[in-house]
N, C-alpha and C positions, 0 to 999 in steps of 0.2 A: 465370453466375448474375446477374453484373450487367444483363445485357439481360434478363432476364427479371423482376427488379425495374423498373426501370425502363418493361416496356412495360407491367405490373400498375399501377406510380404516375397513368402518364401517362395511363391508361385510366382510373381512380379518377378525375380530376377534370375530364376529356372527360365522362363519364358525369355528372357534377355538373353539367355547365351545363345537361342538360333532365331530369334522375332526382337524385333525394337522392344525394350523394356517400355512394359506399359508406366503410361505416363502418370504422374501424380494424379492430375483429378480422375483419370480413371479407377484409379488407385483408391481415390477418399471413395468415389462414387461407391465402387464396390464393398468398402468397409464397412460405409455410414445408411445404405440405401434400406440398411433391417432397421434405422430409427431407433435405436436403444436413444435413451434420454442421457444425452453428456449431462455429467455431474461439473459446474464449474465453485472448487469448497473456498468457502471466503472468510478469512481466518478474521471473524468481527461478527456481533451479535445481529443481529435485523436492525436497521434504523441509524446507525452510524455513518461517518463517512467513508468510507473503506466501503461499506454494504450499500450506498451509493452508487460511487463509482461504478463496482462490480456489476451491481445492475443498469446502470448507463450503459457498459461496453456489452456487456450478454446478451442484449436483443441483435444488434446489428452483427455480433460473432455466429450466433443460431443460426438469422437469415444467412450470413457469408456459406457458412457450415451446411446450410437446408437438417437441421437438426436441433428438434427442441432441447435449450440449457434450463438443466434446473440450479438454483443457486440453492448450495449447502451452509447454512449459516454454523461454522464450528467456531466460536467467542468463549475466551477464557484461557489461561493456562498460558496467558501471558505467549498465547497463538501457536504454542508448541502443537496442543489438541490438532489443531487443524491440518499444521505442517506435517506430522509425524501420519495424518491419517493419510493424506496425498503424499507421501515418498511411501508407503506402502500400497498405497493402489492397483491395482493390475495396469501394466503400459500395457494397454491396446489401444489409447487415443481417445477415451473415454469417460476419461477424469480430468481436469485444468487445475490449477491451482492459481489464485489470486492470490499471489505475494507481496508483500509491501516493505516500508523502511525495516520494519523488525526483525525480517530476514536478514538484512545486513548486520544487525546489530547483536543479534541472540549468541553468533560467534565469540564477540566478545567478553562476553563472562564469563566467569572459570565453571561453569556447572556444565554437569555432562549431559548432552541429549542424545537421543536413539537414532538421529538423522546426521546428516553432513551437508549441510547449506549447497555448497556447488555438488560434492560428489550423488548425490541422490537424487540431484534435481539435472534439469535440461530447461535451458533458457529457451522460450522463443518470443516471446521484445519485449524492451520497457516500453509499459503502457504509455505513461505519464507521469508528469509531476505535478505538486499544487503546492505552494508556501502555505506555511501555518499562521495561523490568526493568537494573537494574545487577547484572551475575551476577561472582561471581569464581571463579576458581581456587583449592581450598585452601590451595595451597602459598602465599599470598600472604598469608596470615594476617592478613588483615582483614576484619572483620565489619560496618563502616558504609563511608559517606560520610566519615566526618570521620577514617575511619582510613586511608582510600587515602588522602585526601589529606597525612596528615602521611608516610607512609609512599614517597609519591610524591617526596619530595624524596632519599631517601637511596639507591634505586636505579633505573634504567631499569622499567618497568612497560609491557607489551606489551600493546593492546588491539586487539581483530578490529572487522569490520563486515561487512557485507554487501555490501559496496564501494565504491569512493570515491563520496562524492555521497550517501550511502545513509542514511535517517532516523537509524540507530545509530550513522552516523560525525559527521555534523552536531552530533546531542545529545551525543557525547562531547568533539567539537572548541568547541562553546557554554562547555561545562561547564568546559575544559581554562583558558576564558580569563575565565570569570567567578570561578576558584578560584584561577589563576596558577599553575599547578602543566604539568608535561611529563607526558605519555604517549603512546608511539608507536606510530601505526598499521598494522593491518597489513591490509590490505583483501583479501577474498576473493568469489567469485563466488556470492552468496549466503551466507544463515544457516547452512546446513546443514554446508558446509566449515568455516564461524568456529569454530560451536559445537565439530564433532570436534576441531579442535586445542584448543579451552580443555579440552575433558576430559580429551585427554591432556599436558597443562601448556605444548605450546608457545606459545602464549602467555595471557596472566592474565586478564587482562579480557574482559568483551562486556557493550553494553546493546543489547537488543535486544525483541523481542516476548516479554509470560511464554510465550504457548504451547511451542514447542521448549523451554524450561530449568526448567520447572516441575519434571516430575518427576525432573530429576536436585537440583533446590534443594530438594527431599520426600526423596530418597533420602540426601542428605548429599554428592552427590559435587560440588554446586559451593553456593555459600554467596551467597545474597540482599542486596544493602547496601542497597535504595532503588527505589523508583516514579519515572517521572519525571514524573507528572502534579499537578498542582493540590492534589488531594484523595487520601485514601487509596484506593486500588484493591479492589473486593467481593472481587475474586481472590485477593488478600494483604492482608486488610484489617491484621493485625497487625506489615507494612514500612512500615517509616517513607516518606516524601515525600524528596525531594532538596530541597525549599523548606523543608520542616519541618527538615531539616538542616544549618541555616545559609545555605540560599542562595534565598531568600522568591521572588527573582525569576526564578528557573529552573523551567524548565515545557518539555514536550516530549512530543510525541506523533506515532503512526504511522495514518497515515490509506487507507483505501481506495477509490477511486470508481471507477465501468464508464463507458468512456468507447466512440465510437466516429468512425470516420474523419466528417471535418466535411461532407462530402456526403454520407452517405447522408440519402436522403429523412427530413421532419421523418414524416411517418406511419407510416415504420418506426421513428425514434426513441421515437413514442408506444409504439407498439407493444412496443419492448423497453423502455422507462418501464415502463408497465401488469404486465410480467412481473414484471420486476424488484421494484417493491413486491409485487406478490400472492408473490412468494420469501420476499420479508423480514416478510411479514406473518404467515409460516405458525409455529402456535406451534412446532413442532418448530425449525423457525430459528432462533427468541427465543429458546426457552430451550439452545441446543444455543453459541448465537451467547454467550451470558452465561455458559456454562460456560467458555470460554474464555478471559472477560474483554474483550470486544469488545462495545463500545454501538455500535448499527444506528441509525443516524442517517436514509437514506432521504429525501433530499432532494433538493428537485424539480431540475430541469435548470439554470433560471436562479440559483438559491440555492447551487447546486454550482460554476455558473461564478465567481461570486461571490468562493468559499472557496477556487476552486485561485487565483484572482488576489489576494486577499488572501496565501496562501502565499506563492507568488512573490515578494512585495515584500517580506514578512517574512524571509523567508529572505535576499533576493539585500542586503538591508541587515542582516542579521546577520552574513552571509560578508563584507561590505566590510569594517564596524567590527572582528570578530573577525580579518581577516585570516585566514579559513580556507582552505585549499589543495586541490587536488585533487592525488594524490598521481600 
């Protein structure tokens, strides 16, 4: 596939120097019209939030694209597995990568990886963003913020993540050092595993994405303390903020972008640009995208590059000063 990319690119702009360069969707047309199955790899196990999402945006990107997406579940390895398998991919426009906060974050720890967060990769837009939910276990018989924490001093308090490095462990290990308070973690390969053990009580804690814990926080089996975002959330407009909770300057959120290996040609990057918003454009998206609590944000390539290196420094100097560890 990659040589057949490649001889379609190089033909597109041979053809330019005495006929109008043919035009992008002529361009995708030509690439995509043999239907190979785009691999979109989603660094999360099946059943998570993150494997949500992914799957929300993948049907309307396929129809955008007229090419079926198969969604690659690579969960574990604290999402290196998945990253490292898509910066190795062939760029012929055939591989996506669904990246999230941990991309930003994984710079920041002194451990060597086989990839380079910007240099390997090619932004084309953040998806979206969603605040994280603080959920507990009932058996721990706290209903806020300000009740884990006094609560937190008197016995051990077990809290999951999606695994080390992971938006949910960061915000808790933030949170751990702007409150002064202990809670230990216990990191699992995705949401989907954290969550099963908080429901059945091995351990207490998760913040994580509302989606997965909404409808057990509706049916009574785990109990709501806090948003981590700015502002109230449309989702749970009547939980309180963790800022509104005594701590004005704590803020946290999980973010989405479609990235793709940093060679593939810049005309198939248009190319899946172009899909990509026409996905997120579709009102079934918006409004399917707001029921879940996720603003579509849709921004362009350079404006994405932007915001994942903005992350990166954010993060990798929150992990220095907080002293937060990779377990």
């Amino acid at each position: 596939m990659m040589n057949l990319t490649k001889r379609l690119f190089f033909k597109s702009i041979c053809a330019g120097m005495c006929t109008p360069l043919l035009s992008l969707k002529a361009f995708a047309q030509e690439v995509y019209k043999h239907r190979f199955p785009v691999r979109l790899i989603v660094p999360y196990p099946p059943g998570g939030a993150g494997d949500s999402i992914a799957r929300l945006f993948a049907n309307p990107l396929g129809d955008a694209l007229k090419q079926p997406i198969i969604i690659e579940n690579k969960g574990g390895g604290a999402q290196i597995i998945a990253t490292e398998a898509a910066a190795k991919a062939k760029p012929d426009g055939y591989t996506l990568f669904f990246a999230s906060t941990t991309h930003g974050i994984k710079s920041g720890f002194k451990r060597p990886l086989t990839y380079e967060s910007m240099k390997d990769f090619a932004p084309i837009t953040l998806v979206g963003s969603t605040p994280l939910m603080w959920v507990a276990h009932p058996s721990l018989k706290v209903k806020t913020i300000q009740e884990l924490v006094a609560r937190a001093g008197s016995s051990p308090i077990y809290y999951g993540s999606a695994g080390p490095g992971s938006g949910g462990h960061l915000a808790v290990e933030l949170f751990k050092f702007m409150a002064g308070i202990d809670l230990i973690h216990t990191p699992y390969k995705g949401t989907g595993p954290a969550l099963n053990d908080l429901l059945s009580g091995q351990i207490q804690l998760l913040c994580t994405s509302p989606i997965p814990v909404l409808p057990f926080v509706k049916s009574g089996k785990l109990q709501a303390l806090a948003m981590t975002s700015a502002k109230r959330s449309s989702i749970a407009p009547d939980l309180p903020t963790v800022a509104e909770s005594g701590y004005p300057d704590y803020q946290a959120s999980l973010w989405y972008a479609l990235l793709v290996q940093a060679k593939v040609p810049l005309g198939m990057q248009q190319v899946i640009l172009d899909a990509a918003t026409k996905a997120l454009q579709q009102p079934e998206t918006i409004k399917t995208f707001k029921e879940q609590g996720i603003d579509i944000l849709n921004l362009s390539p350079s404006a994405t590059e932007q915001f994942i290196r903005a992350e990166i420094d954010r993060w990798t100097k929150t992990i220095s000063y907080a002293k937060i560890q990779v377990d």
